[in-house]
C-alpha positions in Angstrom: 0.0 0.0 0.0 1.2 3.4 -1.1 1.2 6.2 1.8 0.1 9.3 -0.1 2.8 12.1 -0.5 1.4 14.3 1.6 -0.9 13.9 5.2 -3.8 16.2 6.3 -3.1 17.8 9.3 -3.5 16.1 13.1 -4.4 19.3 14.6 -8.2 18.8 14.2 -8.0 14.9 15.6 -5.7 16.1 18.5 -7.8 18.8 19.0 -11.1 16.5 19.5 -9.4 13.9 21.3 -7.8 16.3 24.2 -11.4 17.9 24.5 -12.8 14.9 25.0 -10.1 13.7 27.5 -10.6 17.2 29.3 -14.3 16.8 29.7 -14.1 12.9 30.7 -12.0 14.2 33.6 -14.4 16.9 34.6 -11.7 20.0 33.4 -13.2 23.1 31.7 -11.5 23.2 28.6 -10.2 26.5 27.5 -8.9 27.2 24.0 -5.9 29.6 23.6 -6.6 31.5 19.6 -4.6 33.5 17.8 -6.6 36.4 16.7 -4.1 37.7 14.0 -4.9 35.0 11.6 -7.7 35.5 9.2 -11.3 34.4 9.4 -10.8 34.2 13.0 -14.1 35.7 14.4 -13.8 35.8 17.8 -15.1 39.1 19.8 -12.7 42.3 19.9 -12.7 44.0 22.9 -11.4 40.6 25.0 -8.2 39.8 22.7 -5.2 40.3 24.6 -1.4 40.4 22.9 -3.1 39.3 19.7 -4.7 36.3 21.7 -7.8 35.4 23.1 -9.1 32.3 25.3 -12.3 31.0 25.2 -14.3 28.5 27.2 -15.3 26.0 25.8 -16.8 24.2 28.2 -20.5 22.5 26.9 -22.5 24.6 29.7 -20.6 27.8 28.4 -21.4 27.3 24.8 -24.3 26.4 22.1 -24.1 24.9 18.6 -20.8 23.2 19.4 -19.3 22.2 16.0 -15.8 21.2 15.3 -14.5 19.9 11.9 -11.7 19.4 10.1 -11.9 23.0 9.3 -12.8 24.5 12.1 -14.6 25.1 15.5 -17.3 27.5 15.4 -19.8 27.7 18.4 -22.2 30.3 20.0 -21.1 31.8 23.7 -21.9 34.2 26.0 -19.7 37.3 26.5 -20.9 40.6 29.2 -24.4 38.7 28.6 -24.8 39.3 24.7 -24.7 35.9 22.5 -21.9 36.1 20.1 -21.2 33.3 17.1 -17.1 32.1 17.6 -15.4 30.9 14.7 -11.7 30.1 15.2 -10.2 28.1 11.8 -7.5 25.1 12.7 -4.7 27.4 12.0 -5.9 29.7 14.6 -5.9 27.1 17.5 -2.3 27.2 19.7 -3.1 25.2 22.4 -6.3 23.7 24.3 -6.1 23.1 28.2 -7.8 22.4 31.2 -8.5 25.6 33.3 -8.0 23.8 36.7 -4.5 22.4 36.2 -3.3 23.5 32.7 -3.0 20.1 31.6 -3.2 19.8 27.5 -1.6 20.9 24.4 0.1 23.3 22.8 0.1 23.1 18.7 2.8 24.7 16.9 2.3 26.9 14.7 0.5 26.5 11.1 3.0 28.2 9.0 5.7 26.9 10.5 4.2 23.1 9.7 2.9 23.9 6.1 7.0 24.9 5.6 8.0 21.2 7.2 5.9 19.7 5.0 6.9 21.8 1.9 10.4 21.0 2.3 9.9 17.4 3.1 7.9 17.4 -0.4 11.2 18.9 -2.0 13.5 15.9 -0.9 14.6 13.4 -3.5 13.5 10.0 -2.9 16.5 8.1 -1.0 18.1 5.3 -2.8 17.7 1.4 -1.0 21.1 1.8 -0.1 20.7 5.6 1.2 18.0 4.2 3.4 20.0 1.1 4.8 22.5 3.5 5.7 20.3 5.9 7.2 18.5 3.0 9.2 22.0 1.8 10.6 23.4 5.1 11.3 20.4 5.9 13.3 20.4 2.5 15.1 23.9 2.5 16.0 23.0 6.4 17.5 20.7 4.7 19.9 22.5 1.8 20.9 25.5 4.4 21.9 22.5 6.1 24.2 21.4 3.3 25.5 25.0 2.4 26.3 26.0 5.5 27.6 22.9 5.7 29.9 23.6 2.4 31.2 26.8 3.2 31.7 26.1 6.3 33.7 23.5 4.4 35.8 26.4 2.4 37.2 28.5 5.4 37.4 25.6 6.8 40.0 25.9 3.2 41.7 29.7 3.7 42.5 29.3 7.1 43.4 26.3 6.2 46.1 27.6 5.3 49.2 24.6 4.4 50.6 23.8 1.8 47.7 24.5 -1.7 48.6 27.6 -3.8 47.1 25.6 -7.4 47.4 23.1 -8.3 45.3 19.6 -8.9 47.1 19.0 -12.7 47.5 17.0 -13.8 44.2 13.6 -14.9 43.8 12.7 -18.6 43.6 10.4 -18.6 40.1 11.7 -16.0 38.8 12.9 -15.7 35.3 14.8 -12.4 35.0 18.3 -12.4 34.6 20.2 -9.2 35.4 22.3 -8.3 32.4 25.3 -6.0 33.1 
């Protein structure tokens, strides 16, 4: 199966998914928009540094819609209804208002230029690729080395670790491998 050239972007399935995870744990989700970018509708006078952040918590807002495209919704703001539309490019991060747990997105432009460059690349020859594949496994087996070897290094250096081995399980069938 061929993999097309180029993906859609994740930032609408992220987007949904963390939402979801936000309201499963009880959070308020809040939505952090940048109001520079165009069709953003979003009201005026509450944009701060070129930002705004909205509630988007389901007993804040009507009409709830989010697409591919977009999120648009109706809320509430100094007690006049307002319609919100804030396009995917818009959205920087989504997070919970309690703890602040989420995420960030970079931003648009800076993915659309990963993705045109990517697109610029000529395709890697088998042998390229074999190379590239062993380069990068022979990078992580040095970092797996190295960080096994500075785990010992700790060892040695703790004087309040033990120098025997703690007596081994009967059953067991995990051999320690130095």
């Amino acid at each position: 199966m061929q993999l097309p050239d180029t993906f859609t972007s994740n930032k609408p399935y992220l987007f949904r998914a963390i939402y979801e995870w936000l309201l499963d744990n009880e959070a308020t989700p809040y939505i952090l928009v940048d109001a520079t970018k165009p069709y953003v509708d979003v009201p005026q006078e509450h944009i701060k540094n070129d930002q705004i952040v909205l509630n988007a918590n389901p007993s804040a807002v009507r009409d709830w819609h989010v697409d591919n495209e977009a999120v648009s919704f109706n809320a509430r703001f100094s007690g006049v209804s307002r319609h919100i539309y804030v396009p995917m490019n818009a959205l920087m991060a989504i997070y919970a208002q309690e703890n602040g747990l989420g995420m960030a997105f970079p931003p648009q432009d800076e993915l659309e230029e990963e993705s045109q460059s990517g697109q610029q690349e000529t395709e890697l020859s088998d042998a390229e690729k074999i190379e590239e594949s062993q380069s990068f496994q022979d990078a992580n087996h040095s970092k797996s080395t190295n960080h096994l070897r500075d785990a010992s290094e700790i060892k040695e250096q703790d004087p309040t670790t033990p120098d025997k081995k703690p007596p081994s399980k009967k059953g067991s069938h995990l051999k320690i491998v130095k």
